[in-house]
C-alpha positions in Angstrom: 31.0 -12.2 0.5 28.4 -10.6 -1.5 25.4 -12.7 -3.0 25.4 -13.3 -6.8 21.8 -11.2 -7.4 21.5 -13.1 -11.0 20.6 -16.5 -8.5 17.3 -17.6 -7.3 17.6 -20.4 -4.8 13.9 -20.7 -4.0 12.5 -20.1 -7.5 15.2 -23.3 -8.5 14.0 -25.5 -6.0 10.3 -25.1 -6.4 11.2 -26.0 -10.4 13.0 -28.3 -8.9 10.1 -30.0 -6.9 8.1 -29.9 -10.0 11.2 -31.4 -12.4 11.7 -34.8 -9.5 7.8 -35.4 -9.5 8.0 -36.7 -6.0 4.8 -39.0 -4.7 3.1 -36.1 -2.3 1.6 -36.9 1.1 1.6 -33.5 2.5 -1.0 -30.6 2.2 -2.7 -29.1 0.2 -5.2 -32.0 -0.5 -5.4 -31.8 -4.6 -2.4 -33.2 -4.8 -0.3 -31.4 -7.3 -3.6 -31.2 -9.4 -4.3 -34.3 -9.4 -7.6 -33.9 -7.3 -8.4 -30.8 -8.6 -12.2 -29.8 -9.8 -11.5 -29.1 -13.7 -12.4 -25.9 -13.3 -9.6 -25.0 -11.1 -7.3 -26.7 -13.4 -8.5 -24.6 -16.5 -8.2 -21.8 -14.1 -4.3 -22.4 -13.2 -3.0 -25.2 -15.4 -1.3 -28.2 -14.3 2.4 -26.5 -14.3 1.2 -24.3 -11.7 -1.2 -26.7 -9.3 2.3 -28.9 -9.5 3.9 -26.5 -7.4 1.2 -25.0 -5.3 2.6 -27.1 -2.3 3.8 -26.8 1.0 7.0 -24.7 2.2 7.6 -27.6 4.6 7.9 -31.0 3.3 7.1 -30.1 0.2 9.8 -27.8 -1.6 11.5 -28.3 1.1 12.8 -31.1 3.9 10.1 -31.1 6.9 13.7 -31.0 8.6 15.1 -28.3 7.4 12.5 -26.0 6.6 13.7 -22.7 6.7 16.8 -23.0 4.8 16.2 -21.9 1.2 13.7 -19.2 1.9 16.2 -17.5 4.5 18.8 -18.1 1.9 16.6 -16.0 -0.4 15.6 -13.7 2.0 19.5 -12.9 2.3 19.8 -12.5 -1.2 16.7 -9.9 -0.9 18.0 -8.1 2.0 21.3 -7.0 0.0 19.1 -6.2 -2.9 17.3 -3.7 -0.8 19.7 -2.4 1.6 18.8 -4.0 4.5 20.4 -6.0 7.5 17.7 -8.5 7.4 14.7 -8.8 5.4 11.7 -11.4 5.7 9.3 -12.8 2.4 5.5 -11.9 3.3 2.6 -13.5 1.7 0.1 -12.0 3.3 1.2 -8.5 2.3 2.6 -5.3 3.7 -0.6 -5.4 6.2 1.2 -7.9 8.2 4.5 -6.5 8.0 3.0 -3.6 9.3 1.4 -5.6 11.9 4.9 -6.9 13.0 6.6 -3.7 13.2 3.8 -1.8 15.2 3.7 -5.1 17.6 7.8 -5.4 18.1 8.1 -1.3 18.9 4.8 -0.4 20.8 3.3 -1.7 23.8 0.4 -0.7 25.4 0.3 3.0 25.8 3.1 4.0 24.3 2.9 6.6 21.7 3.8 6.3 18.2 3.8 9.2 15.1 2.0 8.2 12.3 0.4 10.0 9.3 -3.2 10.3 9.0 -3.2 9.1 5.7 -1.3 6.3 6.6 -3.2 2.9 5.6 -5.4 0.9 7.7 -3.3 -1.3 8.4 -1.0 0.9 10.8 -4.4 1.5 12.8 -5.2 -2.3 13.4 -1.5 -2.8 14.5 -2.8 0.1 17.0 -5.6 -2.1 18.2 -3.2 -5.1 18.2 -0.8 -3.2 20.6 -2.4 -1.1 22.6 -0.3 1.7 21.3 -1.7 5.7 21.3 -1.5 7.4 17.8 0.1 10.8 17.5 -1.6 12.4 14.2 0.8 13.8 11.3 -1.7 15.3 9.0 -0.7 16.1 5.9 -2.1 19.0 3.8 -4.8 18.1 0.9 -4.1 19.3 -2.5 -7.6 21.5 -3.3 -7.0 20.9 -7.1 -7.0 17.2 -7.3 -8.6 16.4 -3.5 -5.5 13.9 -2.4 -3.6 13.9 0.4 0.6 15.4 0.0 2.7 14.1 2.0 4.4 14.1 6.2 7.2 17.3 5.9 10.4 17.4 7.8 9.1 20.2 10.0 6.2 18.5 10.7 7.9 14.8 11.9 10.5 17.4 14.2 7.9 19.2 15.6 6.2 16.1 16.6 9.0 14.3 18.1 10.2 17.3 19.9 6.7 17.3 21.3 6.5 13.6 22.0 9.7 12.8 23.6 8.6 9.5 24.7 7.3 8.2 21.1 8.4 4.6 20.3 8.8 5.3 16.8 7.5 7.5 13.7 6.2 6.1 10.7 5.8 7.8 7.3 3.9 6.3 3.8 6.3 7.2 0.7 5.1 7.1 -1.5 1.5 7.7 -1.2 -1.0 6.5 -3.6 -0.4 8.8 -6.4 3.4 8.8 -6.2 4.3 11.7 -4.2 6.9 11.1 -1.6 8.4 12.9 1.3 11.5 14.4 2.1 12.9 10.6 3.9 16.4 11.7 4.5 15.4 14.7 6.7 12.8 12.9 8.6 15.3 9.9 8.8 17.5 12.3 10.5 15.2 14.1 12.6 13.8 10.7 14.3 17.4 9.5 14.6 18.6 12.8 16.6 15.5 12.2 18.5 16.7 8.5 19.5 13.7 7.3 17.5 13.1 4.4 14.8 12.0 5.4 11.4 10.2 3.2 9.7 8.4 3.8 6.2 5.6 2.3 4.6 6.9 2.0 1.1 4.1 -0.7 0.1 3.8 1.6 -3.4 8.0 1.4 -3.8 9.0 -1.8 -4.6 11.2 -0.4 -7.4 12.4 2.8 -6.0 16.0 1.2 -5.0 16.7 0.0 -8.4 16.5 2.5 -11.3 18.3 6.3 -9.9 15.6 8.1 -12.0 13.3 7.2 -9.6 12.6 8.5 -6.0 15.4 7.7 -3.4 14.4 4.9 -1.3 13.2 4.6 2.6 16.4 2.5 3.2 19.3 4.3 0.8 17.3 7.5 3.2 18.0 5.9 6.4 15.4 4.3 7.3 15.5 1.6 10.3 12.8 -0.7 8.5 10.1 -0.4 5.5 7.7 -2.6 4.0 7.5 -2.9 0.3 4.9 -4.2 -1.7 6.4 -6.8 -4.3 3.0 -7.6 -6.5 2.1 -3.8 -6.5 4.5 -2.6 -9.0 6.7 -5.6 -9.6 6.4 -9.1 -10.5 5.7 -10.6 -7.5 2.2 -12.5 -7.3 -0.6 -10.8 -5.9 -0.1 -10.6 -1.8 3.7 -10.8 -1.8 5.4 -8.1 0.1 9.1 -7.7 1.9 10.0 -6.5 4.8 13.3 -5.4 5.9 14.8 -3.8 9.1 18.3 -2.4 10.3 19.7 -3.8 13.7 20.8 -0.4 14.9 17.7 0.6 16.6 15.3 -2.6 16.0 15.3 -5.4 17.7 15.9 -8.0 14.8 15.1 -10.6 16.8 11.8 -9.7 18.0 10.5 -8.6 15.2 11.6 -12.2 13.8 8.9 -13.9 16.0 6.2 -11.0 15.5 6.6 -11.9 11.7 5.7 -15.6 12.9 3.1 -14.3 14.8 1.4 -12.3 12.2 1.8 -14.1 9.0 0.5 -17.5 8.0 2.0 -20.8 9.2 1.2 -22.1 6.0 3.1 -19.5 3.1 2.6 -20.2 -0.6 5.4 -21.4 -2.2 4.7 -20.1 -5.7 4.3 -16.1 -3.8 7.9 -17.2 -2.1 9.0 -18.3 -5.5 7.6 -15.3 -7.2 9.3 -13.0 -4.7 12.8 -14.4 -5.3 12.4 -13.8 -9.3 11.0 -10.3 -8.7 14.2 -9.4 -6.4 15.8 -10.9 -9.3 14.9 -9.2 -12.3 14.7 -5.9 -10.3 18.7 -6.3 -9.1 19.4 -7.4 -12.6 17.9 -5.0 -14.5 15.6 -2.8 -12.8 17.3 0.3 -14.3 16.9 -0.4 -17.9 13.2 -1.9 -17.2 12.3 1.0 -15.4 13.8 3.8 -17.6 11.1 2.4 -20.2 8.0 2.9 -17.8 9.4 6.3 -17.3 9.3 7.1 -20.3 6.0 5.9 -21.6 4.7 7.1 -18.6 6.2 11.1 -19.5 4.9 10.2 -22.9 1.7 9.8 -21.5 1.4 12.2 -19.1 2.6 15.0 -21.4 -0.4 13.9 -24.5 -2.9 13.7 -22.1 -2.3 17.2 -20.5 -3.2 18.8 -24.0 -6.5 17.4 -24.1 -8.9 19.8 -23.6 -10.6 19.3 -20.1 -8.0 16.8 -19.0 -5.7 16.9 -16.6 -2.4 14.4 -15.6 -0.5 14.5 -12.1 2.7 15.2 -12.9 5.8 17.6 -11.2 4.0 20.8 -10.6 3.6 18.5 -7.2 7.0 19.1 -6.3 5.9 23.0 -5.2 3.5 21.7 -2.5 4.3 22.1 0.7 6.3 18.2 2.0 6.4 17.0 -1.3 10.0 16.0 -2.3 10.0 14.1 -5.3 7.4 12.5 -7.7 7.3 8.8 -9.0 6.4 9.5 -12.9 5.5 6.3 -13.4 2.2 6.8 -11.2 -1.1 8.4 -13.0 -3.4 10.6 -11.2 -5.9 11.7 -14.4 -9.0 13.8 -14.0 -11.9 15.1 -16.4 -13.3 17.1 -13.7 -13.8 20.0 -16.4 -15.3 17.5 -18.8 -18.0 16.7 -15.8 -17.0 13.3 -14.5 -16.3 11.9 -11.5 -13.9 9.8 -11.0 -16.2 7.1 -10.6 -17.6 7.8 -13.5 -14.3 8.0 -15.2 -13.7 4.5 -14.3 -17.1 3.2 -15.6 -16.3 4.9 -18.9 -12.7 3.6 -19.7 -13.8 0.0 -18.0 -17.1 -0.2 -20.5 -16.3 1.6 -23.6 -12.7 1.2 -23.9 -12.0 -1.9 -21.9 -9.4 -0.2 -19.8 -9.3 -1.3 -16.1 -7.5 1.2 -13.5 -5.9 0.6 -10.3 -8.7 3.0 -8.7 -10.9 6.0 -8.6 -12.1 8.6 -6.2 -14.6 11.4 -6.0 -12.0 13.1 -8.6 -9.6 11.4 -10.6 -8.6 7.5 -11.4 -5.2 6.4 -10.6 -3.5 4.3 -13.1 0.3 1.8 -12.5 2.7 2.0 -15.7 5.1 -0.6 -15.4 7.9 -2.2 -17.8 4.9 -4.5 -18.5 3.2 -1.9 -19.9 4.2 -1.0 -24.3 4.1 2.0 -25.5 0.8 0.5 -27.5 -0.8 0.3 -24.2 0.2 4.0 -23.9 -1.2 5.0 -27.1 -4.6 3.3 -26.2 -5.0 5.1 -23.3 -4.5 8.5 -24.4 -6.4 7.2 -27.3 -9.7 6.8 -25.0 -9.2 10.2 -23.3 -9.0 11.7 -26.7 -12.3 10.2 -28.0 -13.5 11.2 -24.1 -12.9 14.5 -24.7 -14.3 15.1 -28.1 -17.8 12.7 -27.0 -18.0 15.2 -23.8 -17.0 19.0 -25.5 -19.6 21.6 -24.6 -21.4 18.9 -22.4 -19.0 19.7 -18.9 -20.9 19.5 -15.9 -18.7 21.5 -13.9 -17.8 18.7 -11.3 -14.6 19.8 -9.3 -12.8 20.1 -6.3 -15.5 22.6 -4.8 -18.1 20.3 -5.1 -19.2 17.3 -3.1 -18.0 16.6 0.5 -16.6 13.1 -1.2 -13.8 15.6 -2.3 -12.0 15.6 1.0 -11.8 13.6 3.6 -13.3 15.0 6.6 -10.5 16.4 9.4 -9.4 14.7 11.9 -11.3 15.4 15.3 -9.4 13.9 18.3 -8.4 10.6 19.7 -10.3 10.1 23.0 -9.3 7.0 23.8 -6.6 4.5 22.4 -7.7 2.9 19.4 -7.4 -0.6 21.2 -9.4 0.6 24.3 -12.2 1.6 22.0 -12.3 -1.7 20.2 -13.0 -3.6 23.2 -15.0 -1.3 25.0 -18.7 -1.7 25.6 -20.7 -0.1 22.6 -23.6 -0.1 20.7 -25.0 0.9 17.3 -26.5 4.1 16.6 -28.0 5.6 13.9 -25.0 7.8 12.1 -27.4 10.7 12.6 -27.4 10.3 16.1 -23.5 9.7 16.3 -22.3 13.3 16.4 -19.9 13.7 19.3 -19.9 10.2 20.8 -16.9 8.3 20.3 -16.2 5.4 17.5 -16.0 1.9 18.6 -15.1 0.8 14.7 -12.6 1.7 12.0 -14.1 3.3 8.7 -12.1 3.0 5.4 -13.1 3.7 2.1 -11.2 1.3 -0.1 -9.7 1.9 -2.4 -7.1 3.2 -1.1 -7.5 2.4 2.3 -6.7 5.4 4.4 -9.3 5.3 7.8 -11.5 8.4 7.7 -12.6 7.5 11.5 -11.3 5.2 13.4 -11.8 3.3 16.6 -11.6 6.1 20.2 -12.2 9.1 17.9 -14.6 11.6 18.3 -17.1 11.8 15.7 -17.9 15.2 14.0 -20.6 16.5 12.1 -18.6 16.9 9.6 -17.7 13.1 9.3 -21.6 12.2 9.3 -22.3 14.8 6.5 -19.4 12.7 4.5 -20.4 9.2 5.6 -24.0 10.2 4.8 -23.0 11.7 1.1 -20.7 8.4 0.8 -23.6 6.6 1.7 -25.5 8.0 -1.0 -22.7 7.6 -3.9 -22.3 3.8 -3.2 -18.8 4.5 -1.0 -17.2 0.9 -0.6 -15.8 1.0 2.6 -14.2 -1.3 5.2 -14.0 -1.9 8.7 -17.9 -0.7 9.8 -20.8 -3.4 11.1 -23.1 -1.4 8.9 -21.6 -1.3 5.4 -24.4 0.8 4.5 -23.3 3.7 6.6 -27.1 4.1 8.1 -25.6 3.3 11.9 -22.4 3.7 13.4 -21.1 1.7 16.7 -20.0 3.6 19.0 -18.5 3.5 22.6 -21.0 3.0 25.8 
């Protein structure tokens, strides 16, 4: 019998827990708040330290302590299309994790896109598993990467018979997704598992003016990201699989293994209201964002020296469809960075963005965004363009090696082996052809430009030096500063 998606079973008992007041002896040790420092309780408020308790013995009986959040989890996985989906709290990084560790094994190959995020290459090092590179082409206009084509993902598997799986990200950071139906089919006539990383699709399923998503496609598992574009509270993900070709039950215990032993209730609670208000009414909300979004997109594009992502994508080679509500904006022409894009809207105009790179900033438009918000926005690029006429610098595509990500050389050894191996750090001068004992990642948005048993290139010092330079943050590398690199003995 079908689940009633209006309910919310663990969202009503956590308001439940708070509504019976019970007498708490269990963790976490401020007691409902009423331990607290005062400035934690000005930071959250009482109403929400009164429910930051424990899964176990807390919202729920120590003895039966998986009830209501499988319950939900049920709920969820009809929401999304899925046999079986699992509430993560420590993101789509660990769902990732789980996945890689319950289809790879030491040695065993698995197709993954070079742009994929770094935490597909840790579950690499967790598993022992050998990468096989898609790379995707880089747009030269706006420096990102498009996304893993049809032909590409069949000409890998036909070339890699013995793959475990093939993982693709759609979408990718600035909306653009891949043809998922075709490469859905193509692993599935190959006997492989699909599995997408759909960490920046949360709401694809829900409104049909959006994307199709990885599961309606035919995907065997994703991993969505529930506090990146709906409500759920910052490090809330979902993951769901298909039992066809996953083993449901192992990847039940490499979800135990990889996530915390101690979840948050309020990011379980949160969760269950996002699946919610999506299943409810995630069509009208979202018709909204697309709209302001199009609004947007189409004011800004007739500023001089201004530029907005928007469908002109769809002719680039992989690139099936295009999530309006995702903002890719340069000023290239008015001599910015995208850095310095950032530093501009943040300081004079008090807008904060989801991120920048050498070229553009990226900006979310949700249903929690009004068409005010809009208006300030393209507000501030207007006043942007008129400060900076006749002052362009000419910073583009063509300039800087920050533009692109260096290529991709070739993976020596497994990513695991190198992470264990002997090695030692060397200035990155000296680093040219030895082979990388560490994972580098700028971040945002966390797509490895080197990473562990890869050869390093000159071309990838030239860009770690230049990154150096700009203040690149990256993670992953001993050396933050990017003066040494550690590499294999």
């Amino acid at each position: 019998m079908p689940h009633d998606q209006h309910e919310t079973p663990y969202l009503d008992a956590t308001l439940r827990y708070r509504r019976v007041g019970y007498t708490p002896f269990h963790t976490p040790g401020h007691k409902t708040g009423k331990g607290a420092p005062e400035g934690l309780r000005e930071l959250l408020g009482d109403a929400c330290l009164q429910v930051d308790v424990a899964m176990a013995g807390g919202v729920e009986d120590t003895r039966e302590s998986t009830h209501l959040i499988r319950l939900a989890e049920d709920v969820a996985a009809e929401a999304w299309g899925a046999d079986r989906c699992w509430f993560l709290v420590n993101g789509s990084t660990s769902g990732i994790h789980a996945l890689v560790l319950t289809l790879c094994g030491p040695g065993d190959e698995v197709i993954i896109p070079r742009n994929a995020h770094r935490s597909l290459l840790a579950g690499l090092i967790f598993s022992g598993a050998m990468p096989v590179y898609l790379e995707p082409e880089v747009d030269a206009l706006w420096g990102i990467p498009l996304t893993v084509s049809a032909e590409a993902a069949q000409q890998a598997l036909a070339e890699h018979p013995g793959a475990k799986a093939i993982f693709v990200t759609s979408p990718t950071y600035n909306g653009l997704c891949s043809d998922l139906a075709e490469v859905a089919a193509a692993a599935h006539a190959a006997g492989v598992p699909f599995v997408a990383d759909q960490a920046w699709g949360p709401h694809l399923r829900f409104c049909p003016e959006l994307p199709v998503d990885a599961m309606t496609a035919g995907a065997d598992a994703a991993v969505v990201s529930t506090h990146k574009l709906i409500s759920g509270i910052t490090q809330t993900s979902v993951l769901m699989a298909r039992a066809q070709r996953i083993n449901l039950a192992r990847l039940d215990g490499m979800v135990a293994l990889t996530q915390s032993t101690s979840p948050q209730v309020l990011m379980y609670a949160s969760i269950d209201a996002a699946r919610q208000q999506m299943a409810t009414r995630g069509a009208e909300l979202w018709r909204s964002a697309i709209a302001h979004a199009c609004w947007a997109r189409e004011e800004l594009n007739k500023l001089p020296g201004v530029r907005c992502l928007g469908e002109e994508t769809l002719a680039r080679h992989g690139v099936a469809s295009f999530d309006p509500t995702r903002l890719t904006i340069s000023s290239c022409d008015l001599g910015h960075s995208g850095y310095e894009l950032e530093t501009v809207l943040r300081d004079d105009y008090h807008i904060a963005v989801e991120a920048a790179d050498p070229l553009n900033v990226v900006l979310n438009v949700t249903y929690g965004d009004s068409r005010a918000d809009l208006e300030k926005l393209v507000a501030a690029f207007r006043d942007v363009a008129v400060r900076r006429a006749g002052r362009a610098g000419g910073f583009s595509a063509g300039t800087g090696l920050l533009a692109h990500a260096p290529a991709f050389t070739r993976q020596v050894l497994s990513p695991r082996e190198a992470f264990f191996a002997p090695s030692v750090a060397l200035p990155l001068t000296e680093c040219d052809g030895r082979v990388s004992a560490e994972m580098v990642t700028p971040y945002p948005p966390g797509i490895p430009v080197l990473g562990p048993g890869e050869a390093i290139s000159a071309e990838i010092i030239a860009y770690l030096q230049e990154g150096a330079r700009a203040g690149l943050k990256v993670h992953g590398p001993e050396d933050r500063t990017l003066g040494s690199l550690r590499v294999v003995v």
